[in-house]
C-alpha positions as CSV (number, residue, x, y, z in Angstrom):
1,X,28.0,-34.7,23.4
2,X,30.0,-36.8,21.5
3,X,32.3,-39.7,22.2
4,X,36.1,-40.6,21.1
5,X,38.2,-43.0,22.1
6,X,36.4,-43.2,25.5
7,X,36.6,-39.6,26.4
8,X,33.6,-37.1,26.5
9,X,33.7,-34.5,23.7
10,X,31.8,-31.2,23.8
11,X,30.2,-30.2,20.3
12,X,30.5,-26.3,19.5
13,X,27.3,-25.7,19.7
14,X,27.3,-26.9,23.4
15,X,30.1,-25.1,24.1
16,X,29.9,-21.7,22.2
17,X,27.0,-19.4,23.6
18,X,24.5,-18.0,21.1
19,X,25.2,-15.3,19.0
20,X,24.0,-11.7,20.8
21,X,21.6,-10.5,18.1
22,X,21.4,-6.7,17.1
23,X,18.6,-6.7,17.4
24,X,14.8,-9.1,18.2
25,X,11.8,-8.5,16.0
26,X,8.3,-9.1,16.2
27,X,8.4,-13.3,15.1
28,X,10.6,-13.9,19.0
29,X,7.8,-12.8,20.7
30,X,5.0,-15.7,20.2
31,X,2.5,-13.8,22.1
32,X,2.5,-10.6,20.4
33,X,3.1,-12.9,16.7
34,X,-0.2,-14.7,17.4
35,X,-1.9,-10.9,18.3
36,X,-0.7,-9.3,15.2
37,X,-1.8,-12.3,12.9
38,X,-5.0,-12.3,14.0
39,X,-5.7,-8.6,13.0
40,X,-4.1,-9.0,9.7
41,X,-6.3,-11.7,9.5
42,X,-9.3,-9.2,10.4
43,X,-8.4,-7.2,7.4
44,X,-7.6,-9.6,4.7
45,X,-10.9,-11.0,5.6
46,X,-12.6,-7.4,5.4
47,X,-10.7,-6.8,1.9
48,X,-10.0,-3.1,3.3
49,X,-6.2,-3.3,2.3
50,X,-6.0,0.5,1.1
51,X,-6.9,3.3,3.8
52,X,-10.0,2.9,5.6
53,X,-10.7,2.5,9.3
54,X,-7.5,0.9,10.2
55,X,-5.8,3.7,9.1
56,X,-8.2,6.1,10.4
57,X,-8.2,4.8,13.6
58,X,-4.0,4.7,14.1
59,X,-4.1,7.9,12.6
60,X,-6.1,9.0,15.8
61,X,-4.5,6.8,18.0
62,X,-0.7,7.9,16.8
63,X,-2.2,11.9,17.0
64,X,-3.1,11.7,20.3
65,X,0.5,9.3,21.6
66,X,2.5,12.5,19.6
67,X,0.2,14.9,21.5
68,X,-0.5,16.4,18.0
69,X,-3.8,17.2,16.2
70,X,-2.7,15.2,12.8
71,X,-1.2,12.5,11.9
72,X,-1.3,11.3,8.6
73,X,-0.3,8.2,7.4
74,X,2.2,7.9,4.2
75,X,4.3,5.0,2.9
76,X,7.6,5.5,4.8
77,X,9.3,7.9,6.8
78,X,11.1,9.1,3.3
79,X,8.0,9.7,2.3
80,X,6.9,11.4,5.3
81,X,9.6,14.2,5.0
82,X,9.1,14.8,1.7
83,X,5.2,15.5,1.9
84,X,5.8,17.8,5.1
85,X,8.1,19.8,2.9
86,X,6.0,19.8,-0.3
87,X,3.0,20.6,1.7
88,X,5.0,23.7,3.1
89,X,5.8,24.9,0.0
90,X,9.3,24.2,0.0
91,X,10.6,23.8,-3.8
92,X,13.3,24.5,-6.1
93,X,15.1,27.3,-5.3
94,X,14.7,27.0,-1.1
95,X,17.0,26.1,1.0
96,X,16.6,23.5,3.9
97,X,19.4,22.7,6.5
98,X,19.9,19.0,7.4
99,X,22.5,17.7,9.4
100,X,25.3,15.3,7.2
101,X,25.1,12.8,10.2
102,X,22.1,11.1,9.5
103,X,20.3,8.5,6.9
104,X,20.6,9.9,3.0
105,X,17.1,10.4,3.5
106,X,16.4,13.0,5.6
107,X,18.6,14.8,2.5
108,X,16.7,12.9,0.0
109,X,13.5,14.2,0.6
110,X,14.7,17.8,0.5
111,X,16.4,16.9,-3.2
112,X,12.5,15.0,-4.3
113,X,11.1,18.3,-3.4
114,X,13.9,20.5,-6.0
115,X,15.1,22.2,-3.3
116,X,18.3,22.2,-2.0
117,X,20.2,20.4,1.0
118,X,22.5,22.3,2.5
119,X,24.4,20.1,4.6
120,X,25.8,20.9,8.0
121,X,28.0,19.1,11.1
122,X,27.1,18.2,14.2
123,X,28.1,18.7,17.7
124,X,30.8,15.5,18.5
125,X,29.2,14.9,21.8
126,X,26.0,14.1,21.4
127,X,26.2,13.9,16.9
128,X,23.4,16.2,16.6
129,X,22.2,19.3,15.0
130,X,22.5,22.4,17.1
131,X,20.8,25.9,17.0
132,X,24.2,27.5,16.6
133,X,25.0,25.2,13.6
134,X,22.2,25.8,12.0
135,X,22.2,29.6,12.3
136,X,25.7,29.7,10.9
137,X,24.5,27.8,7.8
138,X,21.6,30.1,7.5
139,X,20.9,32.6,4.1
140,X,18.3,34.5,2.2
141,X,17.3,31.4,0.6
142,X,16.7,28.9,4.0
143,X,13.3,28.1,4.6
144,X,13.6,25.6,6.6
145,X,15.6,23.2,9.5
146,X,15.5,19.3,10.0
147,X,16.4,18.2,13.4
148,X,17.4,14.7,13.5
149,X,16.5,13.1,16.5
150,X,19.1,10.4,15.7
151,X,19.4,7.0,17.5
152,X,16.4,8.2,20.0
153,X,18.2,11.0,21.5
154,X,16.8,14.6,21.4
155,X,17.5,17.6,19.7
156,X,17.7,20.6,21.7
157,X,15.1,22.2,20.2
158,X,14.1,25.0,22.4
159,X,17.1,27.5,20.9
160,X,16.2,26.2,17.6
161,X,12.9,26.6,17.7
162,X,13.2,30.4,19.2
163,X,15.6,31.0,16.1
164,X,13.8,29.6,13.5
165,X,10.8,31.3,15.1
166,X,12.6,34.8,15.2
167,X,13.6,34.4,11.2
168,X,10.5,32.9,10.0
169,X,12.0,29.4,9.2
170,X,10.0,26.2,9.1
171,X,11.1,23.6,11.6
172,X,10.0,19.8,10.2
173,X,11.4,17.7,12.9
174,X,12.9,14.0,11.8
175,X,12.1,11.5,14.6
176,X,12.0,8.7,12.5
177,X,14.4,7.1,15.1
178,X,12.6,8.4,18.1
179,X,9.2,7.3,18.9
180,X,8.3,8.5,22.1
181,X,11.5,10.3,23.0
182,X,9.9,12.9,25.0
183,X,11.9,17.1,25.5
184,X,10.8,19.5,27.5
185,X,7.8,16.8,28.3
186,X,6.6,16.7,25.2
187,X,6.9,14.2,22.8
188,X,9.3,14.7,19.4
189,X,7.5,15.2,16.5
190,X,4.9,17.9,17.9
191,X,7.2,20.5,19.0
192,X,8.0,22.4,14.9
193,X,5.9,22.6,12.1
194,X,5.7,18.9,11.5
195,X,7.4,15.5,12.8
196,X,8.1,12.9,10.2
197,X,8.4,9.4,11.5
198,X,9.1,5.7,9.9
199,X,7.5,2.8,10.7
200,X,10.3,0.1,9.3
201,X,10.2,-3.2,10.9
202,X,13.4,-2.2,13.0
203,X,12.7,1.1,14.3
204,X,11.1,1.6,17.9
205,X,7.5,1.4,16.4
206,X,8.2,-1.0,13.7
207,X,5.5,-2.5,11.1
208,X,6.1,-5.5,8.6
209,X,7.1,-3.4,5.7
210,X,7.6,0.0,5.0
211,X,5.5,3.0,6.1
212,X,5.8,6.6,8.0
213,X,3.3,9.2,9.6
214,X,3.5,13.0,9.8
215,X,1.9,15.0,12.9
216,X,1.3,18.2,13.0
217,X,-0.9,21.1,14.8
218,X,-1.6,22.7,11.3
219,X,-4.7,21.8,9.8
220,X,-3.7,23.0,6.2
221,X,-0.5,20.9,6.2
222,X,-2.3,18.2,7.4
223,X,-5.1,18.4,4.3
224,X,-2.0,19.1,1.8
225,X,-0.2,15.8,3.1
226,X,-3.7,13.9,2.7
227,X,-3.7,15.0,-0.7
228,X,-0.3,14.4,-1.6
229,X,-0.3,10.9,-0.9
230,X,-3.0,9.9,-2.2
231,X,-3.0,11.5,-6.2
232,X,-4.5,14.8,-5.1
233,X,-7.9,13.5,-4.7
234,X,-10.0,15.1,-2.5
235,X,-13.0,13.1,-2.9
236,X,-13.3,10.5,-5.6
237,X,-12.4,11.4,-8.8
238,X,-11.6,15.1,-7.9
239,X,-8.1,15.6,-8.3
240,X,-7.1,19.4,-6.8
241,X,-3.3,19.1,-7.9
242,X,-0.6,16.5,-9.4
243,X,0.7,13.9,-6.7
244,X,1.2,10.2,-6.4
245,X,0.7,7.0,-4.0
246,X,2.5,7.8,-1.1
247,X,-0.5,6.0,1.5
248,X,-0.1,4.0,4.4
249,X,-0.9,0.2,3.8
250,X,-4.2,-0.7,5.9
251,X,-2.3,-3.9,7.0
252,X,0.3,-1.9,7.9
253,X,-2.1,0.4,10.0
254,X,-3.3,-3.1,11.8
255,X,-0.2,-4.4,13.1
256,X,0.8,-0.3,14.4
257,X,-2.4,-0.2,16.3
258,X,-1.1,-3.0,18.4
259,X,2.2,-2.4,18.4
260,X,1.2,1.1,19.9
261,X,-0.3,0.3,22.9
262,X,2.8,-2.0,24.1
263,X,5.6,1.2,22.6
264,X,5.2,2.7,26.5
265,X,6.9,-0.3,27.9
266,X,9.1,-1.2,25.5
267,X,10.4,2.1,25.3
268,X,11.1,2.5,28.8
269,X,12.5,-0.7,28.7
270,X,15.1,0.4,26.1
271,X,16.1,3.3,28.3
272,X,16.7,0.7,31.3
273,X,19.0,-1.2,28.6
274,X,20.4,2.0,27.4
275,X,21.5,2.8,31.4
276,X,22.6,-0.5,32.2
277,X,25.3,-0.8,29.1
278,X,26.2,2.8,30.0
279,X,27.3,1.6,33.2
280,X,28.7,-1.6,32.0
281,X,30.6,-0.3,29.6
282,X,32.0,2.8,31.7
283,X,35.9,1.2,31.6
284,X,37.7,3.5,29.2
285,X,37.4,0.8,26.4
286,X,35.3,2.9,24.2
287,X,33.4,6.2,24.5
288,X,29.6,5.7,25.9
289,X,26.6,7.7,24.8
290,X,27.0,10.9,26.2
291,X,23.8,11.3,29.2
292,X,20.5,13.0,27.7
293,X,20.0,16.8,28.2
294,X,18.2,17.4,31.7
295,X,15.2,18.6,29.1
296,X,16.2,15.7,26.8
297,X,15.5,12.1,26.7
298,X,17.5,9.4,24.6
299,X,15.0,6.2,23.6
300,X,17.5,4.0,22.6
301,X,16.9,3.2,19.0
302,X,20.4,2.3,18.7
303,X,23.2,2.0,21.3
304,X,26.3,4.0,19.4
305,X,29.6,4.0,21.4
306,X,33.0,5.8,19.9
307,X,36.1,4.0,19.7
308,X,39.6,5.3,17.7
309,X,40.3,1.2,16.5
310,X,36.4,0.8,15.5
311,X,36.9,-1.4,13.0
312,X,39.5,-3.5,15.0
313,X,36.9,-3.5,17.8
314,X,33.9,-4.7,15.3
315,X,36.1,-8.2,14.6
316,X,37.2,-8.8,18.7
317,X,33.0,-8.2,18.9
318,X,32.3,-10.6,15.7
319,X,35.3,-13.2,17.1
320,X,33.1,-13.1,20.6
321,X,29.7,-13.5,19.3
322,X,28.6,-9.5,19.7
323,X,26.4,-8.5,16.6
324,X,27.5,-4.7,15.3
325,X,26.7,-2.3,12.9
326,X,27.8,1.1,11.7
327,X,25.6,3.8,11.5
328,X,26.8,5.7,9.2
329,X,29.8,4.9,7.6
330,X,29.8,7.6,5.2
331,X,28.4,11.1,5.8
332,X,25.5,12.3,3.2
333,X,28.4,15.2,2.2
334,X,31.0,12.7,1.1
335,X,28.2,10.2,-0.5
336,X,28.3,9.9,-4.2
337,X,24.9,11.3,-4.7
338,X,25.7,14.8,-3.4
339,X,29.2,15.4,-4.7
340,X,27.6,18.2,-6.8
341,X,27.2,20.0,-3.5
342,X,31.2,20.2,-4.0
343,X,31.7,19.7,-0.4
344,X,35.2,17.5,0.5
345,X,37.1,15.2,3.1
346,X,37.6,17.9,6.0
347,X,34.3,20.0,5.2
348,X,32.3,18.6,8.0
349,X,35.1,17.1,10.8
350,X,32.9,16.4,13.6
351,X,30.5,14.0,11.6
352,X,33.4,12.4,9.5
353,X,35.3,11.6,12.8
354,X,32.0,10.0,13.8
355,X,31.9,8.2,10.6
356,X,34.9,6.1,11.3
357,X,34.7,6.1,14.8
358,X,31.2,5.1,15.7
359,X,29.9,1.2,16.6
360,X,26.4,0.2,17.5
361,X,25.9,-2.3,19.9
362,X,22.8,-4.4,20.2
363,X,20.0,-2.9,22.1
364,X,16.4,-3.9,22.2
365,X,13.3,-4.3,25.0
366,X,13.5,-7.6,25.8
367,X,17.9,-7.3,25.8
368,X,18.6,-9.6,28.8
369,X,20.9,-8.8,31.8
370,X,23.1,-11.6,30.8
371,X,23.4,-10.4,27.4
372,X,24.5,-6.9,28.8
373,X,26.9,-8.5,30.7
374,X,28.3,-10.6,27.7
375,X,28.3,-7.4,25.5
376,X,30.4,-5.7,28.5
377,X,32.7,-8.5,28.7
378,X,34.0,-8.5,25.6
379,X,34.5,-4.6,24.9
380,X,36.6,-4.8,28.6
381,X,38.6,-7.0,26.5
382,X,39.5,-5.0,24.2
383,X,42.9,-3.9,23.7
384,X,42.9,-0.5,21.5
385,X,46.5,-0.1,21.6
């Protein structure tokens, strides 16, 4: 507090609340900080920085969460994708359906392997693939579908599953945003031929860099991916086919292991947050996540809500100390890295409407109550018109 001429003058930062962050990572929770430098102490002091047991063992650990037989760790969720799809023998001249609302990576990885995206919309409500949008896109040439379990909220995957099934299609399920999102009671990422997850600081189950897993029931994927990552070696100095280094840092491995056993909570605790800003923000100012499927779940990765003036409400959010972000501005159709697909403004309307109408709003476990109520308070002023 400062003093002028007498009088009692309040500083900004005594009078301007803190900033609502996007999100919190690992270095606000002391606790858990002092937990996960003590085990990568454990392996710097070991020297085991590539593979090994710490990789072994979250490769059990994350199996068993994913009720899944495999799960192989790789160097990012990109990463992940790709290897399923190499290691099902997708290449040039397949087809593989991904849905244009989504990360350019889910695309990407089908372009690494020579095959080809063919990119497809989304239903508005809940900005997912669908079983009827995928059959429509369907030819000779598709051999197989990525679900995108984006922002934590499921796929209906039982139609998809039964079609794919029915035509001999290969489902490779992206759940890179939704660790532990659970449908039909089981969890994402074991229900196709393989789920492909990322481990990037931000996501649900985040490490300190970059890295990914794929599950999976089939033992021969599994063996393909372990090979592809890692040069084609099967055992030292035997290399059955041409690959790369694609592995999972042991470090990396380390800090998962813990992070793991607390993903339970803060999962659940993201739903809570999820509901509670549902309810909050249930005014008419914008348009709310739509409710999960009664087989579905939504973990929250990201909080998305739909308004007409997005980019008007982003700066009355900025001017009121709400962080934001856009996922994704651009759909993967209209990016400059597929316009060889020749596909135009108006190809895919559901997703581009979602491109310039979407917001997300911070969401994390430890999101307080008072933060919910400050995020609400400033979207209910909101004027649109």
């Amino acid at each position: 507090m400062n003093s002028h001429n007498g009088s009692s003058v309040l500083t900004p930062s005594e009078t301007t609340p803190a900033r609502v962050p996007f999100t919190r990572l690992d270095n606000a929770d002391p606790e858990l900080l002092a937990e996960l430098l003590e085990v990568v102490a454990d392996v710097a002091a070991n020297a085991a920085f590539t593979l090994g047991e710490a990789v072994e063992a979250f490769e059990r650990e994350f199996a068993a969460w994913c009720n899944s037989a495999h799960a192989v760790g790789v160097s990012s969720g990109t990463a992940a994708l790709e290897l399923a799809l190499r290691g099902l023998g997708i290449g040039p001249g397949d087809e593989v359906i991904v849905p244009t609302n989504s990360f350019i990576a889910t695309a990407e990885a089908v372009s690494a392997t020579g095959a080809t995206p063919v990119l497809v919309d989304v239903d508005e409500q809940t900005a997912l693939l669908t079983a009827a949008i995928a059959e429509q896109a369907f030819t000779p040439r598709t051999r197989c579908v990525i679900p995108v379990h984006l922002y934590g909220r499921t796929v209906e995957m039982g139609p998809l599953l039964e079609l794919c099934a029915k035509r001999g299609i290969f489902v490779v399920e992206d759940a890179c945003q939704a660790h532990g999102a659970r449908y039909r009671d089981r969890p994402v990422g074991s229900l196709g031929d393989a789920g492909c997850f990322s481990f990037y600081p931000t996501k649900n189950l985040g490490a300190w860099g970059d890295g990914g897993a794929v599950v999976t029931n089939d033992s021969n994927l599994a063996a393909q991916v372990r090979l592809l990552r890692s040069h084609g070696e099967a055992t030292r100095h035997n290399h059955e086919l041409p690959a790369r280094t694609d592995r999972l840092d042991a470090l990396q491995a380390a800090i998962l292991r813990v992070k793991l056993e607390r993903l339970d909570d803060a999962n659940e605790r993201r739903r809570n947050a999820g509901a509670l800003l549902s309810a909050a923000l249930d005014q008419g100012n914008v348009t709310v996540p739509a409710a999960a499927a009664a087989d579905g779940d939504h973990v929250f990765h990201l909080f998305v809500v739909r308004s007409p003036a997005r980019d008007r409400l982003r700066e009355h959010l900025d001017a009121n100390g709400i962080s934001n972000a856009i996922h994704y501005p651009t759909p993967i159709h209209l990016q400059p890295a597929y316009a060889g697909l020749g596909m135009k403004q108006g190809s895919l309307p559901n997703a581009e409407r979602l491109a310039v109408e979407s917001c997300s709003l911070p969401i994390f476990p430890t999101i307080e109550e008072r933060e919910i109520e400050r995020i609400a308070t400033a979207v209910a002023g909101f004027v649109a018109a």
